[in-house]
C-alpha positions as CSV (number, residue, x, y, z in Angstrom):
1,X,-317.2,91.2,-163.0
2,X,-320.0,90.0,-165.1
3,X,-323.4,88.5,-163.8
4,X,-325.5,86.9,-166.5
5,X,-329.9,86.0,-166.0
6,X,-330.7,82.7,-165.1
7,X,-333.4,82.6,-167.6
8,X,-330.9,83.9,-170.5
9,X,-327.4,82.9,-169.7
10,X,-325.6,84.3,-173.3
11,X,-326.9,87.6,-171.6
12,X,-324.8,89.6,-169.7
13,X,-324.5,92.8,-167.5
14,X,-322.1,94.6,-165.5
15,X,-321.9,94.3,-161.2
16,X,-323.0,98.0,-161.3
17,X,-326.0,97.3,-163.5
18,X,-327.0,94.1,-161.6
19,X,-326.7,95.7,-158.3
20,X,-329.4,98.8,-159.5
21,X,-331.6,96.7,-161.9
22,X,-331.5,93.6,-159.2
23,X,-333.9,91.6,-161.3
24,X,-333.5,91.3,-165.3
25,X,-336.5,92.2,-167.5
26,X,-336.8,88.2,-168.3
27,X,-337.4,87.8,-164.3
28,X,-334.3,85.4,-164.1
29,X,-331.7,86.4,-161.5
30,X,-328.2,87.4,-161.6
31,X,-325.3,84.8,-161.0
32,X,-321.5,85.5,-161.8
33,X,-320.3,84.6,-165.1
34,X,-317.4,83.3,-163.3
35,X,-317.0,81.8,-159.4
36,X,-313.3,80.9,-159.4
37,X,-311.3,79.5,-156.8
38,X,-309.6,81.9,-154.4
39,X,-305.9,81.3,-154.4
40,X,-304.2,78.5,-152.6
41,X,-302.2,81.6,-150.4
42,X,-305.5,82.9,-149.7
43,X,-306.7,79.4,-147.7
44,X,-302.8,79.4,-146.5
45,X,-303.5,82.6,-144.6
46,X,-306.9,82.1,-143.5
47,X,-306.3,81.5,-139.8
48,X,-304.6,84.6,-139.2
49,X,-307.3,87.2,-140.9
50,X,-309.4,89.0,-139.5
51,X,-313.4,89.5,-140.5
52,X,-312.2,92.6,-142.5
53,X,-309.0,91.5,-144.2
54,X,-311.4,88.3,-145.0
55,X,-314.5,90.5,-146.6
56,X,-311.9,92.5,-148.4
57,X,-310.1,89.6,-150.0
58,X,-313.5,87.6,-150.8
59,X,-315.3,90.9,-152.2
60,X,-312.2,91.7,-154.4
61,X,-312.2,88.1,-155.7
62,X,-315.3,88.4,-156.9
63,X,-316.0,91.6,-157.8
64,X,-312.9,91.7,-159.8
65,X,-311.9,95.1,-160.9
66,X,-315.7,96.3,-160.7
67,X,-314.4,98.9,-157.4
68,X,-310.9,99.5,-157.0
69,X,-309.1,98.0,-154.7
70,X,-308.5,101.6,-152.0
71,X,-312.5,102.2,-152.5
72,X,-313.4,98.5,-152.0
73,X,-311.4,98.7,-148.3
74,X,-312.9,101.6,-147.3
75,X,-316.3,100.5,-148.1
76,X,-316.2,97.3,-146.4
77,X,-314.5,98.9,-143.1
78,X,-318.0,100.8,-143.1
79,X,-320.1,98.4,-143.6
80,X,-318.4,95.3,-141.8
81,X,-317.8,97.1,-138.4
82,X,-319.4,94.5,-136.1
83,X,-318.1,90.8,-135.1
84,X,-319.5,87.5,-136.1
85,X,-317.9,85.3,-132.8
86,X,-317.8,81.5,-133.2
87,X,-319.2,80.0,-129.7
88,X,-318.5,76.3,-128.6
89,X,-321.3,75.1,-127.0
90,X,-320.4,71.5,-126.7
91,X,-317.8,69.8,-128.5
92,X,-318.0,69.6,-132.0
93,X,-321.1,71.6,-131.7
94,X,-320.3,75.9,-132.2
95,X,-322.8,78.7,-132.5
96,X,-322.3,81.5,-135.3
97,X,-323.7,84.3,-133.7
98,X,-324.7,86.7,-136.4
99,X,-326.9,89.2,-134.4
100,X,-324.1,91.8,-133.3
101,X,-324.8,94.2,-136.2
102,X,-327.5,97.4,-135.7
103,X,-330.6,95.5,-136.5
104,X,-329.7,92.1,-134.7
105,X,-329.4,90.4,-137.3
106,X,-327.8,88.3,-140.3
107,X,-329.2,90.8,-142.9
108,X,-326.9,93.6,-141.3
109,X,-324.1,92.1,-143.7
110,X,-325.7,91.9,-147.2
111,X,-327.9,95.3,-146.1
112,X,-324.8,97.5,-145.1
113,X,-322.6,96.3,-147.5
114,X,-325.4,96.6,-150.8
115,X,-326.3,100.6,-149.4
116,X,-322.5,101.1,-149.3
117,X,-322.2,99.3,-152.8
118,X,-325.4,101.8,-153.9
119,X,-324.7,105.4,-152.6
120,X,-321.0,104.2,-154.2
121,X,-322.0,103.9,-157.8
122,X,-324.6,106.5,-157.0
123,X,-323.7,109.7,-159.0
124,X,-324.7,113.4,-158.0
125,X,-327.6,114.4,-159.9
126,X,-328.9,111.3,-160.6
127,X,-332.1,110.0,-160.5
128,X,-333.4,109.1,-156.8
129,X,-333.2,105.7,-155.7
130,X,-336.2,103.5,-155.0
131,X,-335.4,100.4,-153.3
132,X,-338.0,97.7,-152.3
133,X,-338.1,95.2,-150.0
134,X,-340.5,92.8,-149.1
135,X,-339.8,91.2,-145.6
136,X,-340.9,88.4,-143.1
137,X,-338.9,89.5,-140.7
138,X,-335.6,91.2,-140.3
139,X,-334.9,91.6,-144.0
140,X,-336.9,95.5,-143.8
141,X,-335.1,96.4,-140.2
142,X,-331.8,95.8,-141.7
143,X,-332.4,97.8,-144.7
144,X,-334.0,100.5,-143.2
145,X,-330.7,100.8,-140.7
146,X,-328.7,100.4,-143.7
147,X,-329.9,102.8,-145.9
148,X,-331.1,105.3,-143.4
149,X,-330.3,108.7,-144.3
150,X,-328.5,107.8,-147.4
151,X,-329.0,110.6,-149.6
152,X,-330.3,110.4,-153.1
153,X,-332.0,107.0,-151.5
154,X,-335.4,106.0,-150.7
155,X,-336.8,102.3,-148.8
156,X,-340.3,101.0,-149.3
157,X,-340.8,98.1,-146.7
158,X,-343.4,95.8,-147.6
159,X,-344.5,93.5,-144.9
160,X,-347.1,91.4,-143.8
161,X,-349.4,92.3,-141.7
162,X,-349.8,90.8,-138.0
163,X,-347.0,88.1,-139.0
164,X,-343.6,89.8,-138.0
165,X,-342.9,90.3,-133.7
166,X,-343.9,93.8,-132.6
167,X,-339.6,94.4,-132.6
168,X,-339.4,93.7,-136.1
169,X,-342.4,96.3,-136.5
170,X,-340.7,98.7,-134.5
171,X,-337.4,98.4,-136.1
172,X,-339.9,98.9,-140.2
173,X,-341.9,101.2,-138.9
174,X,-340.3,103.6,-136.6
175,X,-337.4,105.0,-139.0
176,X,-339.0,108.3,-141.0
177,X,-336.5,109.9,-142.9
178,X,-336.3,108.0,-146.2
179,X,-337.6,104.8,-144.8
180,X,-341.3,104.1,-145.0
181,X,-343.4,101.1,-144.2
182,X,-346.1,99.0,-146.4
183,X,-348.3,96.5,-143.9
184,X,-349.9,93.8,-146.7
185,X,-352.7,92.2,-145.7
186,X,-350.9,88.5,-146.8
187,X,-348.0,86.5,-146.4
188,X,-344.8,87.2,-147.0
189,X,-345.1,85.5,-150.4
190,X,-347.3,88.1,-151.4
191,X,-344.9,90.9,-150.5
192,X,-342.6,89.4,-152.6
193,X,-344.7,88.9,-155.6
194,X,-345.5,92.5,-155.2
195,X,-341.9,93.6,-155.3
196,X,-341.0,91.5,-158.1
197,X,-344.1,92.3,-160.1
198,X,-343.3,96.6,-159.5
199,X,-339.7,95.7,-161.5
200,X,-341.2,94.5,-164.5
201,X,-344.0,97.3,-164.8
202,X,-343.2,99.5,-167.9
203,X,-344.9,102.8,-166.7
204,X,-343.3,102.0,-163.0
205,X,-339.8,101.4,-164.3
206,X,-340.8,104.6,-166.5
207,X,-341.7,106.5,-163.2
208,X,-338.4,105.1,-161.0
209,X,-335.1,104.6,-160.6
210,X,-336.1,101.2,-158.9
211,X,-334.0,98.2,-157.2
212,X,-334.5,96.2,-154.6
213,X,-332.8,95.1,-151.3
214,X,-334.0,91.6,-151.0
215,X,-331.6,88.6,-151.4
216,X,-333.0,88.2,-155.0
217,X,-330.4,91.4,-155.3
218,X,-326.3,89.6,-156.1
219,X,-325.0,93.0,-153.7
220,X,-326.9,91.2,-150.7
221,X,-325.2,87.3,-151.3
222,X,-321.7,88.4,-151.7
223,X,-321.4,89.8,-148.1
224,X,-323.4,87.1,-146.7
225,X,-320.4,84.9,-147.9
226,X,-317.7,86.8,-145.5
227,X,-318.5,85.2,-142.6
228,X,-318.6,81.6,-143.6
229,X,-314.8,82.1,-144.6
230,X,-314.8,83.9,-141.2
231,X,-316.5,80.9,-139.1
232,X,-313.8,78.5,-140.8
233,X,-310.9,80.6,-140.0
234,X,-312.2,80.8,-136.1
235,X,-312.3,76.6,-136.2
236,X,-309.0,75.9,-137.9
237,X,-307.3,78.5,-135.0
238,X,-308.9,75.9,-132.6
239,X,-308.0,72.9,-134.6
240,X,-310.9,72.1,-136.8
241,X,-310.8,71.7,-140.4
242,X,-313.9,69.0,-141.1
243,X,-316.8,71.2,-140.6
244,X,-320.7,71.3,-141.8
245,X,-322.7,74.2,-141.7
246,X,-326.6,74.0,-140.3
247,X,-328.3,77.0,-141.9
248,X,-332.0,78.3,-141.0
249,X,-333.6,79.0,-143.9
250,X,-336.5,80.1,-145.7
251,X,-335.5,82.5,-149.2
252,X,-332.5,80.6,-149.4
253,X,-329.8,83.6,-149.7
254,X,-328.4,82.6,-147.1
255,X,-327.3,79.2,-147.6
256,X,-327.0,80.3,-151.4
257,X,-324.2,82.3,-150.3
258,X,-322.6,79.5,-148.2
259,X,-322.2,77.7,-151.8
260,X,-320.7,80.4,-153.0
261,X,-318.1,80.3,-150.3
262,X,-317.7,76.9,-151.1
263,X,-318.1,77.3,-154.8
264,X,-314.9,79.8,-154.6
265,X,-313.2,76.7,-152.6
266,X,-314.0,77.1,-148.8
267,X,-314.1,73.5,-147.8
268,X,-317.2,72.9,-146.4
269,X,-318.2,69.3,-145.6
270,X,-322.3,69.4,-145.8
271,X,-324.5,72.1,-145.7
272,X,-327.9,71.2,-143.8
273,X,-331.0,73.4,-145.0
274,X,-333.1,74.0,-141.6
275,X,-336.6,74.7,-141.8
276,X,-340.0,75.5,-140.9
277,X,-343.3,74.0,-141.9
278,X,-342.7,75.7,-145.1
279,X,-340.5,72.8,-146.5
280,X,-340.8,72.9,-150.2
281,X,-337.0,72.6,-150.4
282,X,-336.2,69.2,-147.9
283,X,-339.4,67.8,-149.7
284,X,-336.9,68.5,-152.7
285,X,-333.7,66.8,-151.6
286,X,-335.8,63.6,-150.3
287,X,-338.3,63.2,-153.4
288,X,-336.0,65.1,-156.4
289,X,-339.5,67.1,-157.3
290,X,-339.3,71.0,-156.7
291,X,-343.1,71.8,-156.0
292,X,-343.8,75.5,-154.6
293,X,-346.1,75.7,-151.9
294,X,-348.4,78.8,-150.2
295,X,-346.3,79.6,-147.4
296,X,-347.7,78.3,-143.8
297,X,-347.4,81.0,-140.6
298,X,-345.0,80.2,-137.8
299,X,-343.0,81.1,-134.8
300,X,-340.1,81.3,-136.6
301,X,-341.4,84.1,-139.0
302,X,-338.4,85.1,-141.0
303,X,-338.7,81.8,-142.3
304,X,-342.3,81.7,-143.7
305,X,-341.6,80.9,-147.3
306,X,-343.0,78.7,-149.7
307,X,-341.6,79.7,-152.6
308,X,-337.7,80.2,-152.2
309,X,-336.2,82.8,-154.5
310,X,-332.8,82.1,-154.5
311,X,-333.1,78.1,-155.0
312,X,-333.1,78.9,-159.0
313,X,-329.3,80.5,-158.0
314,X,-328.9,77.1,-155.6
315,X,-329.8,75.1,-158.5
316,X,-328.0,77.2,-161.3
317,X,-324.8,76.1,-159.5
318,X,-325.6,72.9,-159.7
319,X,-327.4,72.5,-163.3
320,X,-324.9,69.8,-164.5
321,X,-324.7,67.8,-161.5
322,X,-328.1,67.6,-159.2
323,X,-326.9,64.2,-157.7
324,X,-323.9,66.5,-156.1
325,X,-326.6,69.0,-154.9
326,X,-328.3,66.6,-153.0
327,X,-324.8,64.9,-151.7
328,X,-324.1,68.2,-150.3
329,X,-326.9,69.5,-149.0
330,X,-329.4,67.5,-146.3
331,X,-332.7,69.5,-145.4
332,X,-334.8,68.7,-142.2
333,X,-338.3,70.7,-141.0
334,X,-339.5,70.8,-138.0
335,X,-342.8,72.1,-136.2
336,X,-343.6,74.8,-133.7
337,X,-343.9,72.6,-131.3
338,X,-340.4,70.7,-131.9
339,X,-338.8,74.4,-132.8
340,X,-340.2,75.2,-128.9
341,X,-338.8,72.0,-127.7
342,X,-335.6,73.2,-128.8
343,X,-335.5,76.7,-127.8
344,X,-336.0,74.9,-124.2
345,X,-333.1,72.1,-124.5
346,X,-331.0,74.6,-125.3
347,X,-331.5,76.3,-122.5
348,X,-331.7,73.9,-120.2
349,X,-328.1,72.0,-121.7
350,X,-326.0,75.1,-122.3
351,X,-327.8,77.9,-120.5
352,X,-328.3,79.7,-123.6
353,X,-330.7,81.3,-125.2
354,X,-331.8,81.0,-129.0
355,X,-334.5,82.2,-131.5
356,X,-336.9,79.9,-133.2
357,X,-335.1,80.3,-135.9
358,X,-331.5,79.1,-134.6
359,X,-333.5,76.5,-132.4
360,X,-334.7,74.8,-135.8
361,X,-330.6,75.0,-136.8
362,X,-329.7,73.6,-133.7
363,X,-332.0,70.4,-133.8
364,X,-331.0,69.8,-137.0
365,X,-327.7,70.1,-136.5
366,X,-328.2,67.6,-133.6
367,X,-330.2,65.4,-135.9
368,X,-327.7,65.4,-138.8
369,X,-324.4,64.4,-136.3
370,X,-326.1,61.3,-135.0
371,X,-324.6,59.6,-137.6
372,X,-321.6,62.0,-138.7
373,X,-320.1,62.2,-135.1
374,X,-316.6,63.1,-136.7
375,X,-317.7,66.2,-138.2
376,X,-317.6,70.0,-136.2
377,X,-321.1,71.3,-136.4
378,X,-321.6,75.0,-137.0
379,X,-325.4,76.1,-136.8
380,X,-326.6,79.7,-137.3
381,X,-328.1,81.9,-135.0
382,X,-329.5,84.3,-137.3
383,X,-331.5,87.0,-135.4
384,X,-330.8,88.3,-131.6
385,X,-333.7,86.1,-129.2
386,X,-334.7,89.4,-127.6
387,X,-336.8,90.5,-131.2
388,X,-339.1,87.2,-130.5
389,X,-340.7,88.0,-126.7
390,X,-343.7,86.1,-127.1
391,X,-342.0,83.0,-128.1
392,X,-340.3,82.4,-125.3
393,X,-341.2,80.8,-121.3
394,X,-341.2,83.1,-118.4
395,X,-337.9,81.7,-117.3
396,X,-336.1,81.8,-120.4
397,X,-337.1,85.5,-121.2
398,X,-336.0,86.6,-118.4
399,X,-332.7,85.0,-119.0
400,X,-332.6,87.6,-122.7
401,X,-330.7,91.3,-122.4
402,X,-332.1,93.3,-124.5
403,X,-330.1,95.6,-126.4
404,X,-329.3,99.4,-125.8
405,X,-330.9,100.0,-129.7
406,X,-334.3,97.8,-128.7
407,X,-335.0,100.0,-125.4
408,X,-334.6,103.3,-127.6
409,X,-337.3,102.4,-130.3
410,X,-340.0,101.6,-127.3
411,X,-341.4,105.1,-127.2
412,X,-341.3,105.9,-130.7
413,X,-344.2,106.4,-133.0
414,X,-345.0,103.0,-135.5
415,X,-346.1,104.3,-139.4
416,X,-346.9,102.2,-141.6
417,X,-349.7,102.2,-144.5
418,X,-352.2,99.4,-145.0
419,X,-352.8,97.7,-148.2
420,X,-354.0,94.2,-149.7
421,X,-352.0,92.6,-151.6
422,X,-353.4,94.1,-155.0
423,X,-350.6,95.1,-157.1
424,X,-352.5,97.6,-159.0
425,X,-353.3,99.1,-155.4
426,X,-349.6,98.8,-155.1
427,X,-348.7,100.5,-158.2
428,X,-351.2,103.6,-157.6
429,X,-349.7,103.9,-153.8
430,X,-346.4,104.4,-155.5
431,X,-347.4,106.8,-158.0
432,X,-349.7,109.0,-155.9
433,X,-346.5,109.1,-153.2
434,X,-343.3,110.2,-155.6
């Protein structure tokens, strides 16, 4: 497999490179020289995979010779050992429940498969690992459970400060081991520009072995991808094959990697971009003018971006053809107020219970099939509803059941170290703490 910079295609590097470098020197990002079709006996056989025989086929597709097949297997049985059940609410209207994984949520695939794909190519003796990560959200609490006690592995979490829900805190901030916890005094924007700013820092990149575990990193999309061929297999056993996927999103990895899947041939019908008040990217598909914006604070945290990293990948895919972008993909944004609105109708018309996050998915969802009634609906639910307490009415948190993992963290000890969002004060943290 070879992955190439956005910002200097003729360029190119091997999947073990792009996996520890995560960001080229010319700050592009990696894409796939290649994204072929999967074979037609592939799509033939669908129906009757499971979620592991589907990650295995996918990863090998792509990764193409870069892990051998009996490695590759083993790997992915690791990582992938948690279900991703489709849920009919209504018809034509299913929930992909992505929250059964360590952390509760999405992340658990790309941040279980990429620490597998790390400590893999890892070799003894080497240099330590230092992977950053910025996070609004759940990004840090999957990366920290994924890479926790990895040996020859360290995770910085940057974060900002008093804008995650005191789980997510817990779940950054409560690890130890090799997992420690930056609070920024910003948005997440800022935790981001940090990150990306550390990787190309001569005397830093001097200092460390560094890479990152954010979505700008190709070992956190191709996972992401398994359980869109997953959802589609779970419709077509109950007879659907005309589907449209509603994604929350905010860096944009995550519906990224639902192009992929379709990229590689998974026949996805529309893709609807869900958002927050941070909606640089449906400003996009309704004007056809890409204008970053200072991310705005919300319920729906994870989402709090205004500056996507992943829509240069989104729009790499499509550099010959942006009329087929925008045919393909439909973006809506909604308010707190209309992502709390939601959270309630869904409890009160299926008796079931959603983050702000999947609330936003649903409404669009519900929004978009006014007028495509003959197309199966499949929104997102990207986080468990239990790490967002304060969002929720009386009634409908008591409704939650909180997880086994959740109770556990309760008692333990937060850590975390506050800065601003001053790289150099970044950079000196770093150095002083080798």
């Amino acid at each position: 497999m070879k992955l190439y910079s956005t910002n200097n295609p003729s360029a190119t590097v091997s999947f073990q490179e792009a996996v520890f470098n995560s960001m080229p020197q010319d700050k592009g990002l990696y894409m796939p020289e290649q994204i072929k079709r999967l074979p037609d006996s592939f799509f033939e056989e669908l129906s009757n995979y499971t979620l592991p025989q589907i990650a295995f086929e996918v990863a090998r597709h792509m990764l193409n010779g870069a892990i051998p097949d009996h490695d590759l297997q083993a790997l992915i049985e690791d990582a992938i050992n948690f279900d991703a059940p489709v849920v009919e609410l209504e018809k034509e209207v299913y929930v992909l429940e992505l929250f059964h994984g360590p952390s509760l949520a999405f992340k658990d695939f790309g941040a279980r498969f990429m620490s597998r794909i790390m400590s893999y190519f890892l070799q003894d003796g080497e240099k330590q690992l230092d992977v950053l990560v910025a996070t609004s959200g759940d990004t840090g609490g999957a990366v920290a459970l994924g890479f926790l006690g990895v040996p020859n592995t360290r995770v910085t979490i940057l974060y900002p400060k008093g804008k995650v829900s005191d789980i997510q805190e817990q779940q950054l901030t409560t690890n130890g081991q090799n997992i420690r916890a930056l609070t920024i005094d910003g948005t997440f924007d800022d935790c981001q520009a940090l990150v990306k700013q550390a990787f190309v820092d001569a005397e830093l990149n001097k200092t460390f072995r560094l890479t990152s575990a954010n979505s700008i990193n190709i070992a956190r999309l191709i996972p992401q991808t398994f359980y869109y061929f997953n959802a589609y297999a779970q419709l077509l056993r109950a007879g659907k094959s005309k589907v449209a996927f509603c994604v929350p999103s905010g860096n944009f990895g995550n519906i990224g990697a639902g192009l992929l899947a379709w990229k590689m041939g998974l026949p996805i019908a529309q893709f609807i971009a869900a958002t927050n008040a941070n909606d640089t990217v449906p400003a996009f598909l309704k004007t056809g003018i890409y204008e970053p914006k200072a991310s705005v604070a919300t319920i729906a945290n994870a989402m709090d971006v205004g500056n996507p990293s992943n829509w240069v990948r989104i729009a790499y895919l499509f550099k010959d053809d942006a009329a087929a972008l925008t045919s393909l993909m439909t973006g809506y944004t909604y308010t707190d107020e209309q992502t709390r609105e939601a959270i309630q109708q869904v409890f009160d018309k299926y008796n079931y219970v959603v983050c702000p996050h999947t609330a936003i998915a649903w409404r669009a969802l519900k929004e978009w099939q006014k007028e495509h009634t003959d197309v199966t609906g499949v929104f997102l639910s990207t986080a468990h509803p239990c790490k967002f307490p304060d969002v929720f009415p009386e009634k409908i948190a008591a409704f939650i059941k909180v997880p086994e993992q959740v109770k556990e963290m309760e008692n333990k000890e937060k850590v975390a170290v506050s800065l601003s969002g001053d790289f150099e004060e970044f950079k000196s943290y770093l150095l002083s703490n080798q």
